[in-house]
N, C-alpha and C positions, 0 to 999 in steps of 0.2 A: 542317395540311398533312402528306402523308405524306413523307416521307424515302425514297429510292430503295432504298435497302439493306434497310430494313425491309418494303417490297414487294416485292423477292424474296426475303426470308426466307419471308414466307407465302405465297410463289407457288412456295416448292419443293416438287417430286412433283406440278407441275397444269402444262396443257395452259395455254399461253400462247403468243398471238402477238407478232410485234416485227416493226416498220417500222425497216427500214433505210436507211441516206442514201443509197444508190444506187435506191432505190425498189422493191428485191424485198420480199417479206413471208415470215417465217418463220416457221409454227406448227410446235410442236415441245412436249416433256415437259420444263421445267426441274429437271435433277439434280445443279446444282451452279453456285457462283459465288464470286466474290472480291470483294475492298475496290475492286477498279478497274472492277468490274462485267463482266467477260472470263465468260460463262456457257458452262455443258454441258450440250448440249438434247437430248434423247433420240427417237426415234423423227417426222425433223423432214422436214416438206413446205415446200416452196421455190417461192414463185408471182411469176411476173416476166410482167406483160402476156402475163395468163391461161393463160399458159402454167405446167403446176406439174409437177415433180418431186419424188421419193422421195429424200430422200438420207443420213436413217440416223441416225447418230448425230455429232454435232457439238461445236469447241471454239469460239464464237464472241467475237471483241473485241468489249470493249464499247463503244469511242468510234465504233463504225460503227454504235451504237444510235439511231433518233429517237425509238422510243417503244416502250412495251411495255402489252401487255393481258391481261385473262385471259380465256378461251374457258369 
């Protein structure tokens, strides 16, 4: 079983998406993270009921994570 930590260790510098508890999705460039999983997403697209936005560069909490993927 993977460990949380150690899959964003190797999912730093890659295009990964994460499912949010409010149900938006955020694909973005993971460039940075912490022990509490609070991520820095780089160049990040924002889609809420097909609806998506551009929104740049982001400091995201981690406890508003459900999931994370790699693209």
């Amino acid at each position: 079983m993977a460990l949380p930590l150690d899959v964003l260790e190797k999912s730093l510098n890659q295009k990964v998406s994460l499912l949010l508890k409010d149900g938006r999705f955020i694909d973005g460039k993971l460039t940075g993270y912490d022990e509490y999983m609070n991520m820095v997403l780089d160049d990040v697209e924002e889609t809420k009921d097909e609806n998506k936005r551009r929104v740049g560069k982001i400091i995201l909490r981690g406890n508003n994570v459900v999931s994370i993927s790699l693209l």
